[in-house]
Structures are given as structure tokens and as C-alpha cells.
DRENDO-1510 file (C-alpha; in Angstrom, 1 decimal, always signed):
<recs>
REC; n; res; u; v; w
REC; 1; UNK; +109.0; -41.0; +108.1 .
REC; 2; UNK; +107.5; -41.2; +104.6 .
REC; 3; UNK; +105.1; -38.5; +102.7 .
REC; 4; UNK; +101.8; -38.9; +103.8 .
REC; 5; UNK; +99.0; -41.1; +101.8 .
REC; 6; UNK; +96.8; -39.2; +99.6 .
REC; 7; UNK; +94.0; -40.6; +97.9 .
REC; 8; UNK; +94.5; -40.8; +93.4 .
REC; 9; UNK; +92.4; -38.5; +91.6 .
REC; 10; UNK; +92.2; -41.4; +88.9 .
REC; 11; UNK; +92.6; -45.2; +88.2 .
REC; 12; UNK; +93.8; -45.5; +84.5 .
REC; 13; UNK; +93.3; -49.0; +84.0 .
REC; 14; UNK; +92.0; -51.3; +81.2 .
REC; 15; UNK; +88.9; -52.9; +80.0 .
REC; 16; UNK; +89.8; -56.3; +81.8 .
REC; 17; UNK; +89.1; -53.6; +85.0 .
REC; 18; UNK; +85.7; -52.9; +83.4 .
REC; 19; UNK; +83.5; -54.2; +86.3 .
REC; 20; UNK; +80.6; -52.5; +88.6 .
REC; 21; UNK; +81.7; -53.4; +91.7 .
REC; 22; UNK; +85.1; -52.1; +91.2 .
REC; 23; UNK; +83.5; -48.6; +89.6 .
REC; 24; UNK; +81.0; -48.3; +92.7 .
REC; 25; UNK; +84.1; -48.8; +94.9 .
REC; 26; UNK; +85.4; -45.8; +93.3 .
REC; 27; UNK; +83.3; -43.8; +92.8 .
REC; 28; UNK; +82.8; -44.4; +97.1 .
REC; 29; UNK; +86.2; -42.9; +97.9 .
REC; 30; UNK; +85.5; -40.2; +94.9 .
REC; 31; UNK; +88.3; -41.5; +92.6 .
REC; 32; UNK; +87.6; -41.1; +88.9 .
REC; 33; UNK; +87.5; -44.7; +86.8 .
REC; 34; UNK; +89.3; -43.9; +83.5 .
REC; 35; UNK; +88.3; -47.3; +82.3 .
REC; 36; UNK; +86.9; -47.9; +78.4 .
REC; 37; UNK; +83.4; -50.1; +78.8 .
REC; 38; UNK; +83.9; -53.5; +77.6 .
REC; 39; UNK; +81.9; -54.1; +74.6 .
REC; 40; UNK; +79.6; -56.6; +75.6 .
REC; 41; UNK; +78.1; -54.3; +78.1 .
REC; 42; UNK; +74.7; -53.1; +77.4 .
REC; 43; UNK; +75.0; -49.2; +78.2 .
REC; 44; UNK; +78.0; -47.8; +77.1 .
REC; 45; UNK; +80.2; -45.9; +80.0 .
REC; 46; UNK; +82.1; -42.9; +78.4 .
REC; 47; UNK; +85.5; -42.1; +80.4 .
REC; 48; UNK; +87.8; -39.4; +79.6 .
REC; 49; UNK; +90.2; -40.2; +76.2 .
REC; 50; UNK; +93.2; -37.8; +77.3 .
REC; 51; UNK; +93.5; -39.0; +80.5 .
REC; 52; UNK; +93.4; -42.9; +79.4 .
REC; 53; UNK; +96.5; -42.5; +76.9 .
REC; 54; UNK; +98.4; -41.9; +79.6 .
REC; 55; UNK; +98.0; -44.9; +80.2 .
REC; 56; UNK; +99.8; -46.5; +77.2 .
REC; 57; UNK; +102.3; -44.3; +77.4 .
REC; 58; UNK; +103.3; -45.5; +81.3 .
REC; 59; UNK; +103.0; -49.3; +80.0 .
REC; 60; UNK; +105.6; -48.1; +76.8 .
REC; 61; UNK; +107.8; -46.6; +79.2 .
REC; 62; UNK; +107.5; -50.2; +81.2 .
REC; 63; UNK; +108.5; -52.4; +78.2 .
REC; 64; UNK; +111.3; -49.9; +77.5 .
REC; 65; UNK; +112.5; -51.1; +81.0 .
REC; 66; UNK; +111.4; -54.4; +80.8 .
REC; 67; UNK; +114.3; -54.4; +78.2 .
REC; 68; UNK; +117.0; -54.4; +80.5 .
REC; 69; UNK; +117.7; -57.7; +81.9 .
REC; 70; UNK; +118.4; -57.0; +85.1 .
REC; 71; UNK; +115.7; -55.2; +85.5 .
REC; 72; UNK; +113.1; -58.0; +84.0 .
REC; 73; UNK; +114.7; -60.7; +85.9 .
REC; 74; UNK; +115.8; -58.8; +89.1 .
REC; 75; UNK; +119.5; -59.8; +89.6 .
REC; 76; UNK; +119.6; -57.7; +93.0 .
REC; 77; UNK; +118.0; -59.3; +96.3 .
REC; 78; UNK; +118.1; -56.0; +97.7 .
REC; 79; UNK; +115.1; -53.2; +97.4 .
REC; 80; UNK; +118.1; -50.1; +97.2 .
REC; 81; UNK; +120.1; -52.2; +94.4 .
REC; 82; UNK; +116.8; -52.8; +92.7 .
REC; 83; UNK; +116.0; -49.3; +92.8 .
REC; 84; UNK; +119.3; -48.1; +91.3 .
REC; 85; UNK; +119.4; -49.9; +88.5 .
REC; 86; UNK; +116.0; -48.7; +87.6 .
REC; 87; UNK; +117.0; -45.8; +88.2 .
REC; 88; UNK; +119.9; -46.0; +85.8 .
REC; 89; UNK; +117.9; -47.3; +83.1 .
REC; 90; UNK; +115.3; -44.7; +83.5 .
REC; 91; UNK; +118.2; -41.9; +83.2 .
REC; 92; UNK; +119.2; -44.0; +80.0 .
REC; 93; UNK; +116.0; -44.4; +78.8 .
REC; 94; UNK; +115.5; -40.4; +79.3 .
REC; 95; UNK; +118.4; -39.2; +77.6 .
REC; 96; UNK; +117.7; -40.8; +74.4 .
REC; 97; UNK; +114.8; -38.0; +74.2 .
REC; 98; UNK; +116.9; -35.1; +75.0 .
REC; 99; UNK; +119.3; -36.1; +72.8 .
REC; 100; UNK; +117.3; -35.9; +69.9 .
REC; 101; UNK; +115.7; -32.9; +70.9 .
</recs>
């Protein structure tokens, strides 16, 4: 038995996500789009600046990851193996920041 589904408040995403449809579709199940406006569009969308540097700082976190080779190439078949070793490299990746705190 797993937690039960609840809708995002948000969708941080980038500009490449920029697209009416996909904002209408949002704005439907009462999600906020944190997406910057591409620039070629003619009326500029504002979206909330805090929020969307989250963002880089998830993708950072990411390419920290992305580091570990067993993580980028996915030695283990298995979803629990997997899991572990990002685990473990998350915990690695972790304590460099308490340690220099």
C-alpha cells in the first residue's frame, strides 16, 4: 500500500516547456506553471523567480549524481539495488555540506 496521489502545487520546468496547451492543461487541474516565457512570444508571461531556482538547484544536485558511474550507467538490473546506490551517493553527496559547515 503506497501514500496516496496528491496533485503538485507547481511544475518547475524550462522554457523548452513554454507552450499554451501545456499551461491551459495546468492551469485545468489548478497547478501553478513556474515556466520563464520563451522570448519569441509576443506577451511576456511573468512566473514566480524564487520558486524557479529551485529548479537549478535540483538539476545541480542531478549532475552531482550523474557523477557516479554507477549511477549514470545503472550497473544494477534491480529497482532496490538502484535505489541504494543512489541512496549512498546522495548521503555522500550530503555530507560534504555538513562537513564544511
Amino acid at each position: 500500500m503506497g501514500l496516496p496521489e496528491r496533485a503538485p502545487d507547481a511544475l518547475l520546468a524550462d522554457k523548452g516547456y513554454d507552450a499554451d496547451a501545456i499551461r491551459a492543461d495546468l492551469a485545468e487541474r489548478n497547478i501553478e506553471a513556474t515556466i520563464p516565457g520563451r522570448s519569441d512570444r509576443r506577451v511576456k508571461i511573468e512566473h514566480n523567480r524564487t520558486l524557479y531556482k529551485q529548479c537549478s538547484r535540483i538539476e545541480r544536485m542531478f549532475r552531482q549524481l550523474k557523477i557516479k558511474r554507477a549511477i549514470a550507467t545503472r550497473y544494477d538490473q534491480l529497482a532496490n539495488g538502484f535505489l541504494g546506490m543512489v541512496h549512498l551517493a546522495t548521503a555522500g553527496y550530503w555530507l560534504k555540506f555538513v562537513h564544511a559547515a
